[in-house]
PATORGU-80853 format. One line per field, with one value per residue: residue in three letters; x, y negated, z negated of N, C-alpha, C in turn. Coordinates in pm, whole numbers. Each point is the difference from the previous one (the first is absolute). Example, Ala and Ser with C-alpha at 12.3 -4.5 7.8 and 13.67 -1.06 7.14 Angstrom:
<pts>
code: c(ALA SER) $
n_px: c(1319 -35) $
n_py: c(569 -105) $
n_pz: c(-780 72) $
ca_px: c(-89 82) $
ca_py: c(-119 -119) $
ca_pz: c(0 -6) $
c_px: c(90 -77) $
c_py: c(-120 -109) $
c_pz: c(0 -73) $
</pts>
This chain:
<pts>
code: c(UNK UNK UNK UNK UNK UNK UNK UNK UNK UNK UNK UNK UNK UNK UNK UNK UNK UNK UNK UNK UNK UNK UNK UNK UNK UNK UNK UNK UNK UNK UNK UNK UNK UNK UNK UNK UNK UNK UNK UNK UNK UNK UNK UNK UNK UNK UNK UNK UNK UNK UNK UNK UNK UNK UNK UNK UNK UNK UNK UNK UNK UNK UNK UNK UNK UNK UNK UNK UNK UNK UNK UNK UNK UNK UNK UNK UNK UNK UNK UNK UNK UNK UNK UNK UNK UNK UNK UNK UNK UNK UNK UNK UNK UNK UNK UNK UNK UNK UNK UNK UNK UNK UNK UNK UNK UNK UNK UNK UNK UNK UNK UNK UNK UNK UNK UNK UNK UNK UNK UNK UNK UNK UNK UNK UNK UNK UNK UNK UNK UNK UNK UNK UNK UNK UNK UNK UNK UNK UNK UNK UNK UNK UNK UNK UNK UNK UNK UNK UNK UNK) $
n_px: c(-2709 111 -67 81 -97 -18 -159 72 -108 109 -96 100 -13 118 -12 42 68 -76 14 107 -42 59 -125 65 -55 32 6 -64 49 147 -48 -109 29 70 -105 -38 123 2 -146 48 101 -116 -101 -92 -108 20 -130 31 85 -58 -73 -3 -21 -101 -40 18 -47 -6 -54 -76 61 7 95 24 162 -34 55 -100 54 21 -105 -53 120 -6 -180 -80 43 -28 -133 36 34 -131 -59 54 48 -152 -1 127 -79 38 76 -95 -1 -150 -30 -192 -33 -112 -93 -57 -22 -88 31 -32 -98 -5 -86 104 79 -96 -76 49 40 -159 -32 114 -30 -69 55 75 -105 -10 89 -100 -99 164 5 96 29 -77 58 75 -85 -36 75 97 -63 36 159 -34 79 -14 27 102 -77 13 -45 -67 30 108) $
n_py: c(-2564 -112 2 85 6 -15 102 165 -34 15 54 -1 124 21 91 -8 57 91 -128 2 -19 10 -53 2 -67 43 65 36 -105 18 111 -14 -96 106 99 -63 -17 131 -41 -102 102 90 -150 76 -13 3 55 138 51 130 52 131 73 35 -87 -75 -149 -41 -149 1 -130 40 3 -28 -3 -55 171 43 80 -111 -98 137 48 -93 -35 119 -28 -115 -27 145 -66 -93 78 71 -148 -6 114 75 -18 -87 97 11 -127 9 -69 20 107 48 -66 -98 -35 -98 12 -100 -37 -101 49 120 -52 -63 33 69 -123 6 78 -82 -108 143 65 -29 -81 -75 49 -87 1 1 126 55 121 -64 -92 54 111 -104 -47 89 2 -158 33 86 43 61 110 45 53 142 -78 -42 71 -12) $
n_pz: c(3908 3 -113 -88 -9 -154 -56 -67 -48 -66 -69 -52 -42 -124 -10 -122 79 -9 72 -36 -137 35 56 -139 -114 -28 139 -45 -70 -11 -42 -85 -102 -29 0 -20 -9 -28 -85 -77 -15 12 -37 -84 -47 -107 27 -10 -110 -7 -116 -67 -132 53 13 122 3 109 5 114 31 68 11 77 -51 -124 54 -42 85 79 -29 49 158 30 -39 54 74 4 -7 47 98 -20 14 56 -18 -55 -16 -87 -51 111 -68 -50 -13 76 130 20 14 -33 64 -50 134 -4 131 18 78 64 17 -26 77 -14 50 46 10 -30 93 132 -44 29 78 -127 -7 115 -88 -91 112 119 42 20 -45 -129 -57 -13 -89 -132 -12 15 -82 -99 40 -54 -104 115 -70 -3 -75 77 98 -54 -54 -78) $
ca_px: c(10 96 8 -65 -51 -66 -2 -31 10 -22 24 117 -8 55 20 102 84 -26 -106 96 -49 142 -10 -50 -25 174 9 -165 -46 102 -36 -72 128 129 -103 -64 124 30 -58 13 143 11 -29 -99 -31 -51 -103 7 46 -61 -49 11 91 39 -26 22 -91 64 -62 162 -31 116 82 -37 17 19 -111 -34 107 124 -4 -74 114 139 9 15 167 54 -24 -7 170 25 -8 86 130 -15 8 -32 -136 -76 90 -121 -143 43 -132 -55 10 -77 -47 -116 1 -81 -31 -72 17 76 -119 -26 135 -39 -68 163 28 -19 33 123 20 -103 44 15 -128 -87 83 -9 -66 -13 134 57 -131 -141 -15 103 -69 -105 58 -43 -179 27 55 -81 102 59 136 33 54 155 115 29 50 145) $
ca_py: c(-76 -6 44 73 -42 98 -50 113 41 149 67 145 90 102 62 76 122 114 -96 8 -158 -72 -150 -49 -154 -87 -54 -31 -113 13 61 -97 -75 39 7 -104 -49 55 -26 -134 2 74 -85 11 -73 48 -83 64 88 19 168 86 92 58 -43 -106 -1 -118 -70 -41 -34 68 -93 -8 118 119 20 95 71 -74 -58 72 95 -135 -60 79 9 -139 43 88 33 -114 46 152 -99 -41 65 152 23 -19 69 118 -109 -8 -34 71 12 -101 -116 -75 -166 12 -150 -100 -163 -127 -65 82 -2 -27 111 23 -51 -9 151 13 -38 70 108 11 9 99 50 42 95 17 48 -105 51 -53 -135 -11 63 -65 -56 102 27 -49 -21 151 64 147 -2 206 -56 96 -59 -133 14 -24) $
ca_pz: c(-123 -81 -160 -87 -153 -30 -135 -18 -193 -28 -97 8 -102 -28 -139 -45 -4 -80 -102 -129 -44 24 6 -112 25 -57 64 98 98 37 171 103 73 74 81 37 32 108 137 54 78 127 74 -38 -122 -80 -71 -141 -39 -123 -49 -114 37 123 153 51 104 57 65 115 131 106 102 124 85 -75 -34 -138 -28 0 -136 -140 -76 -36 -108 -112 12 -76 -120 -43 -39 -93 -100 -36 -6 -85 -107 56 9 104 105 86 61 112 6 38 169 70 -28 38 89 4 25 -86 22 -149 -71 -81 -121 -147 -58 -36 -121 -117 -23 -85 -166 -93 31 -88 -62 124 58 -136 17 121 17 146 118 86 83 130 83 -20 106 97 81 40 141 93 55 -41 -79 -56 -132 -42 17 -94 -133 8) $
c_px: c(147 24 -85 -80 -94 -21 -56 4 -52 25 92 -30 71 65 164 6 -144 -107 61 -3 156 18 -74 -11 181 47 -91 6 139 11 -124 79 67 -87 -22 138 15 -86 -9 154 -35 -85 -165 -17 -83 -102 -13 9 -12 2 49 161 71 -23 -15 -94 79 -117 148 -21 81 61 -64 84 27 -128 -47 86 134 27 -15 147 74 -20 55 140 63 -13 58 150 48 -46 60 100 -48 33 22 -148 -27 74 -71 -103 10 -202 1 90 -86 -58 -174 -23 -160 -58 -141 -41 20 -145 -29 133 -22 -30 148 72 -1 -13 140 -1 -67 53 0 -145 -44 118 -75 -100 -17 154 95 -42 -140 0 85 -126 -112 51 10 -157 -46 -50 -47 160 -9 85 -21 56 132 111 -39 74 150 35) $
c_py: c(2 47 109 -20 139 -12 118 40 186 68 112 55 103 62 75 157 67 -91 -13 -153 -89 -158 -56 -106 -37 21 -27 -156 -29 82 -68 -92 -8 46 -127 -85 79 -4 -105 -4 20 -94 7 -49 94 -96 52 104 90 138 12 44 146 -46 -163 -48 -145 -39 -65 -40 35 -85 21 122 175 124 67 104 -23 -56 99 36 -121 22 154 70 -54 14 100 22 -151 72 97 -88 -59 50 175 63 45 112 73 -47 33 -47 145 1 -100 -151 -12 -84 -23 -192 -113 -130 -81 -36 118 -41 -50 137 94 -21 32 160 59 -36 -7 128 56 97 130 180 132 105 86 25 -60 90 37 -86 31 103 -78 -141 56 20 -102 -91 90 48 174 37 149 -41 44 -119 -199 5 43 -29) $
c_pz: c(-45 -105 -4 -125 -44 -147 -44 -111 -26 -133 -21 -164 44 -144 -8 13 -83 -107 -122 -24 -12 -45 -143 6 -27 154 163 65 47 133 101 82 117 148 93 24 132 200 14 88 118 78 -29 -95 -118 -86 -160 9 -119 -12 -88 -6 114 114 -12 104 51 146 45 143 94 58 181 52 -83 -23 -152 -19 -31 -175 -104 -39 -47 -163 -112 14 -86 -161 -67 -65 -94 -177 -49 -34 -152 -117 45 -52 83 152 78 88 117 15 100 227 72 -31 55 34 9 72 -62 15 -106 -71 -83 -110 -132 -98 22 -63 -142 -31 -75 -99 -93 -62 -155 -52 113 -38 -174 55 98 19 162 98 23 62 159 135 77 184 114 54 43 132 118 79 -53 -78 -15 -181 -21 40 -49 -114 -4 -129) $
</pts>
């Protein structure tokens, strides 16, 4: 086959450093933003971009040759050092070590969607790590708890 083609929608979740609520609403959709700028540089597409104050969730189509690791360090690289630029507030920011990839056919991306941009409400009775555990089972992924947390 000549071409490469491909169509890899994936859920990425990740939280702030120590879960430290960093992301207020004064600048929460500015970083979404910039988020979602950033994986559109690297040749992916960002379907949405979203969460709370400690954590972030991003629906994302992969580029063909980029992988989840590749995009997770660009963006929170990117980000990270776009915000420590915003304000000295922000001298200490740093997002969590790890991440959450969680692949998805396209006949679920709706329902994604609207998860991300719920988040607000879904977030009044459900901390980021139930839900993040809650995913995890999930997906039927193993996990050592000593080491999810950062």
């Amino acid at each position: 086959m000549p071409q490469s083609l491909s169509h890899i929608l994936v859920h990425l979740i990740w939280s702030t450093k120590d879960r430290r609520p960093w992301l207020e609403p004064s600048i929460r959709a500015k970083t979404h933003a910039f988020l979602a700028g950033v994986v559109r540089q690297l040749d992916a597409e960002a379907y949405r971009v979203g969460g709370v104050a400690d954590h972030v969730h991003l629906a994302v189509r992969l580029g063909r040759t980029l992988s989840v690791a590749d995009l997770v360090k660009e963006v929170k690289t990117a980000s990270g050092k776009w915000l420590k630029a915003q304000d000295t507030l922000f001298a200490d920011f740093f997002w969590q070590q790890g991440y959450g990839a969680f692949s998805l056919g396209m006949s679920q991306k709706k329902n994604l969607l609207h998860y991300i941009d719920t988040q607000e409400k879904h977030h009044r009775t459900r901390s980021f790590q139930e839900e993040y555990r809650a995913f995890l089972g999930k997906y039927g992924i193993d996990y050592d708890e000593r080491y999810v947390w950062d």
